[in-house]
C-alpha positions as CSV (number, residue, x, y, z in Angstrom):
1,X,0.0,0.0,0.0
2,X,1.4,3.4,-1.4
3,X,1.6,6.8,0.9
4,X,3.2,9.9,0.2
5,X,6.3,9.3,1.9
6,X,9.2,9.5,-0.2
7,X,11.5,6.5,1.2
8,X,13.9,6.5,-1.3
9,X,15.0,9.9,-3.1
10,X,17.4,10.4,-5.6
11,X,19.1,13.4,-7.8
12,X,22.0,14.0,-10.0
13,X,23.0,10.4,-8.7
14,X,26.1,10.0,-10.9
15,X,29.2,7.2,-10.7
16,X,32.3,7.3,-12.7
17,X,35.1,4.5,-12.7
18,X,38.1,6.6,-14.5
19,X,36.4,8.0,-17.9
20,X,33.9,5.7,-17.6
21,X,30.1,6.8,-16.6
22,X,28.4,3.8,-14.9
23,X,25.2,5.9,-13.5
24,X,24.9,9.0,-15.7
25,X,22.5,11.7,-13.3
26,X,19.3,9.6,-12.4
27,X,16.4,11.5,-10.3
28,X,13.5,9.8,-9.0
29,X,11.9,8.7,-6.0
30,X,10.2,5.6,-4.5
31,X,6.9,6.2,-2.2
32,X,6.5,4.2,1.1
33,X,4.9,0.6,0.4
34,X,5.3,1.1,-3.1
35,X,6.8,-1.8,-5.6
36,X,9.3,-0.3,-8.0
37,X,10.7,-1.6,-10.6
38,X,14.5,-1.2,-11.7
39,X,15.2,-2.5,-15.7
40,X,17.7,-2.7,-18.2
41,X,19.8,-4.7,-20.3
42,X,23.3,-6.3,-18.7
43,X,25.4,-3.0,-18.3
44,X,22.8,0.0,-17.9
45,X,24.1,0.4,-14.3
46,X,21.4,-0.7,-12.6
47,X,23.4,-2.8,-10.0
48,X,25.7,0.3,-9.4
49,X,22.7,2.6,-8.8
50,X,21.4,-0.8,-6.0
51,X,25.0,0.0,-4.5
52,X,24.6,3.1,-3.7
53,X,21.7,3.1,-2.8
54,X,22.5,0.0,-0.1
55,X,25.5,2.0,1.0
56,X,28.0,0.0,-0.4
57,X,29.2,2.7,-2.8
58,X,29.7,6.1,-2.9
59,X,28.7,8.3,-5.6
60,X,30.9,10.4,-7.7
61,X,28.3,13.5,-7.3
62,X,24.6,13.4,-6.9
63,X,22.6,13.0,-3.9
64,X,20.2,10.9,-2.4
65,X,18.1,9.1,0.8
66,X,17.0,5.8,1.4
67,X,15.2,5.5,4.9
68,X,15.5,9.2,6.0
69,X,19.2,8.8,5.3
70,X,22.2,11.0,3.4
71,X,23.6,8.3,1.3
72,X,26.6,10.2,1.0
73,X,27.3,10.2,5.0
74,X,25.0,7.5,6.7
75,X,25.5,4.3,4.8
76,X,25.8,2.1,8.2
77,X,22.2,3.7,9.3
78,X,21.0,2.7,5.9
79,X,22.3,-0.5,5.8
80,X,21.1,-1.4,9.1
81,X,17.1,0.0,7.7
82,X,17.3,-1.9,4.9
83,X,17.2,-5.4,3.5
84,X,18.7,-7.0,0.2
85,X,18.1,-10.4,-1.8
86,X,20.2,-11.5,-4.7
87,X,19.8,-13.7,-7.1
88,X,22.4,-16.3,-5.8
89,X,19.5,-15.8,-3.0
90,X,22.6,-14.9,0.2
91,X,22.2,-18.2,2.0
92,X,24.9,-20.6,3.7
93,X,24.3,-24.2,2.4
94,X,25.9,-25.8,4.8
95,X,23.7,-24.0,7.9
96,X,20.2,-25.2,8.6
97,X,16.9,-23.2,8.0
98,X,16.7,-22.0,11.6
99,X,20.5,-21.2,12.0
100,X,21.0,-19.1,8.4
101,X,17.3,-16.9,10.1
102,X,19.6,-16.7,13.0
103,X,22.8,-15.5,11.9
104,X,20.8,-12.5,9.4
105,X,18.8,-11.6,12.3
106,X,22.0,-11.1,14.5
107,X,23.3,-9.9,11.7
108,X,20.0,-6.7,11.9
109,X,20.7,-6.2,15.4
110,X,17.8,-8.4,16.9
111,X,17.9,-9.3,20.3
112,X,17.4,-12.9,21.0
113,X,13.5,-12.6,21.6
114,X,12.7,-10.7,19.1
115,X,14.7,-13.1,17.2
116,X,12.7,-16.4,18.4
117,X,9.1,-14.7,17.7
118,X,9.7,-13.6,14.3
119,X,11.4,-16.8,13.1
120,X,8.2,-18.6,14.6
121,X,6.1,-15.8,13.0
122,X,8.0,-16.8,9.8
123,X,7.9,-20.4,9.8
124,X,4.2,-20.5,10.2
125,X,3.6,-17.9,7.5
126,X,5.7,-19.6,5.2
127,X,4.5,-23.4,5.9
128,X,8.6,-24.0,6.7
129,X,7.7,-25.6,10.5
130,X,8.7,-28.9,9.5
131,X,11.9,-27.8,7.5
132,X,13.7,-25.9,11.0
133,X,16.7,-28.1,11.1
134,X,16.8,-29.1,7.2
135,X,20.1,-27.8,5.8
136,X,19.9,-25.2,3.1
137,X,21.5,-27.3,0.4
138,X,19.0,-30.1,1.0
139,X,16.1,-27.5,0.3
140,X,13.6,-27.3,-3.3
141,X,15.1,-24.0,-5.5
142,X,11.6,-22.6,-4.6
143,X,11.8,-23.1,-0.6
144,X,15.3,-21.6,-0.8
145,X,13.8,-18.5,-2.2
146,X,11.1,-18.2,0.2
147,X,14.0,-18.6,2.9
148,X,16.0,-15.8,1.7
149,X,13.2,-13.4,1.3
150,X,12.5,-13.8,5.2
151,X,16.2,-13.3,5.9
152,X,15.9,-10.4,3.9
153,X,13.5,-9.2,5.6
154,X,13.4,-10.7,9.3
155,X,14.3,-7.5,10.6
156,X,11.3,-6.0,9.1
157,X,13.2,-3.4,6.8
158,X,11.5,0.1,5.7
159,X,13.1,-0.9,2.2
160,X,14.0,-4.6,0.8
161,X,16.2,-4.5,-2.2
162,X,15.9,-7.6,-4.7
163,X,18.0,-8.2,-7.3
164,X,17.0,-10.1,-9.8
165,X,15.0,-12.4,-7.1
166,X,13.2,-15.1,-9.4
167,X,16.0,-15.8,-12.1
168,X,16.4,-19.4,-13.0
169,X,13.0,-20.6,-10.9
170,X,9.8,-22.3,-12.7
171,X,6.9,-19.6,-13.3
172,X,4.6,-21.1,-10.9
173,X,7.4,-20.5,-8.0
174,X,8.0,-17.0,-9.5
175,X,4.4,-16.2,-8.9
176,X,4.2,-17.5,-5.5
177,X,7.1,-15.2,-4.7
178,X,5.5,-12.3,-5.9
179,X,2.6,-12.9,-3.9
180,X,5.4,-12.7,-0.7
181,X,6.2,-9.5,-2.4
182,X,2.7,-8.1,-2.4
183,X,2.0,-9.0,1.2
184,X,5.5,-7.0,2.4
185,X,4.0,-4.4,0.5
186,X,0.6,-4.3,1.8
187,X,2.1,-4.0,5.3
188,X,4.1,-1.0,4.3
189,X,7.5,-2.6,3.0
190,X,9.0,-0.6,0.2
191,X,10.1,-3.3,-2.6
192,X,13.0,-1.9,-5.1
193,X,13.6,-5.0,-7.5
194,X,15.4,-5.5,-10.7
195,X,14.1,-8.4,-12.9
196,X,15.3,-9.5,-16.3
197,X,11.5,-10.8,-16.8
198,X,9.2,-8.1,-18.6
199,X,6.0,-9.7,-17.5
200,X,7.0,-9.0,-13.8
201,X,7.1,-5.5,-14.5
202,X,3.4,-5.3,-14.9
203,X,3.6,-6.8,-11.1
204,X,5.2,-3.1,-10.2
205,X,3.5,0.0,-9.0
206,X,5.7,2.0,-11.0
207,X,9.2,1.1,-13.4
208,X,12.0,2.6,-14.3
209,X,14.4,1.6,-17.8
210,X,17.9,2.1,-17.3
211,X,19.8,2.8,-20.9
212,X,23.3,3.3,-21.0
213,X,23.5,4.7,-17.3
214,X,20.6,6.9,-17.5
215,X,17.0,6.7,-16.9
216,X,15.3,6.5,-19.8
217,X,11.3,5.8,-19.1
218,X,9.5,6.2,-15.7
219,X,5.8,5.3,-15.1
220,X,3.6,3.2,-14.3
221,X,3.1,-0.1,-16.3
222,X,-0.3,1.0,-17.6
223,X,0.9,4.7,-18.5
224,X,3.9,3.3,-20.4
225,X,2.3,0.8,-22.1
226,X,-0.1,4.1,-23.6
227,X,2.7,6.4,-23.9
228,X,4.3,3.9,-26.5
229,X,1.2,2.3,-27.9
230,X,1.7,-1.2,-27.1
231,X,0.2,-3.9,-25.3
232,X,2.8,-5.4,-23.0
233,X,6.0,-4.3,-20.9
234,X,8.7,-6.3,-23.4
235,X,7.4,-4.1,-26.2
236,X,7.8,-0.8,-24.0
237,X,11.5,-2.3,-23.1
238,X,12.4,-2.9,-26.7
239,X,11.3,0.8,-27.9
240,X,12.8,2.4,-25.2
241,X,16.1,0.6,-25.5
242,X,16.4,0.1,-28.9
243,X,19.7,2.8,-29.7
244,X,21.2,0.8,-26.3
245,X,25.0,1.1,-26.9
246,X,26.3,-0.9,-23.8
247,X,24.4,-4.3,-22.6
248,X,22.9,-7.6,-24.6
């Protein structure tokens, strides 16, 4: 559920490596509870704008907030307010279900309560009571994905930052995660996700299309689809990226 609350602003956000622009001045912001989508082809710079924004890099020039915060000077109060997924989905395989909720919840700063209710919280809302003591590597693709959302997000996290969440799972698993993705969201959770797949992008409040280090479209699904005539968010992505100099 969307408020007015800007969680996430950004402007001018720019990162050079030597002559080369990665992140070439993106503005925009992300509401409270909102889902927003971050695309673009392999090289845009979409995972150097996450970076920043996760306080993991500094930018070159630009400025920006993610959770009330100056991303320029309070990266540890950032990273501490938010939570991140990646593809490779963050867990330890050789750790059980139980231990790897542990060690990300220490991890946020829990106390050892707060802790033991939210992993029962979590196991129940997730259908994972059986699987406490199951190690990771013994776990269904899908289950491991449902596991590393909640570590993600076991802190409960004003902002949760997935990148590229669902790659290389079935579609039926992919649409069970998104329906974890609307739930975070209905209870206030701001979701910033990059995804390779264009039909998830008509999951998203709003999206953004990286090309070449700038932002090149920004709307919702719906007003994009009118803006450019077309019927689904592929055909959007190929228009706007069609003169795409770096990426695939």
């Amino acid at each position: 559920m969307t408020s007015n609350e800007n969680v996430i602003t950004v402007r001018n956000l720019t990162k050079k490596f030597g002559t080369f622009t990665a992140v070439d001045h993106i503005s925009f912001d992300v509401k409270k509870g909102e889902i927003f989508g971050f695309l673009g082809a392999n090289g845009a710079g979409k995972t150097t704008a996450m970076r920043m924004l996760c306080g993991l890099s500094f930018p070159t020039s630009g400025d920006g907030s993610v959770a009330g915060f100056d991303i320029n000077k309070s990266s540890e109060e950032i990273k501490r307010r938010i939570g991140y997924m990646s593809q490779k989905f963050s867990l330890y395989e050789d750790l059980s279900v139980i231990e790897n909720l542990r060690l990300f919840a220490t991890i946020y700063g829990m106390s050892d309560e707060d802790i033991r209710r939210a992993s029962d919280n979590l196991f129940r809302s997730l259908e994972m009571e059986g699987m406490r003591n199951t190690r990771v590597k013994d776990l269904p693709v899908g289950w491991k994905q449902k596991l590393a959302f909640a570590t993600a997000t076991i802190h409960r996290p004003q902002v949760v930052f997935l990148d590229e969440p669902t790659g290389g799972v079935d579609p039926v698993t992919r649409r069970r995660f998104w329906e974890m993705i609307y739930k975070a969201s209905s209870e206030g959770m701001t979701v910033f996700v990059t995804t390779h797949y264009l039909d998830e992008a008509e999951y998203c409040n709003r999206v953004s299309i990286m090309v070449d280090g700038r932002i090149s479209a920004l709307d919702s699904p719906a007003a994009l689809k009118k803006k450019y005539n077309v019927t689904t968010m592929d055909e959007v992505f190929r228009i706007v990226a069609k003169d795409a100099v770096r990426g695939d």
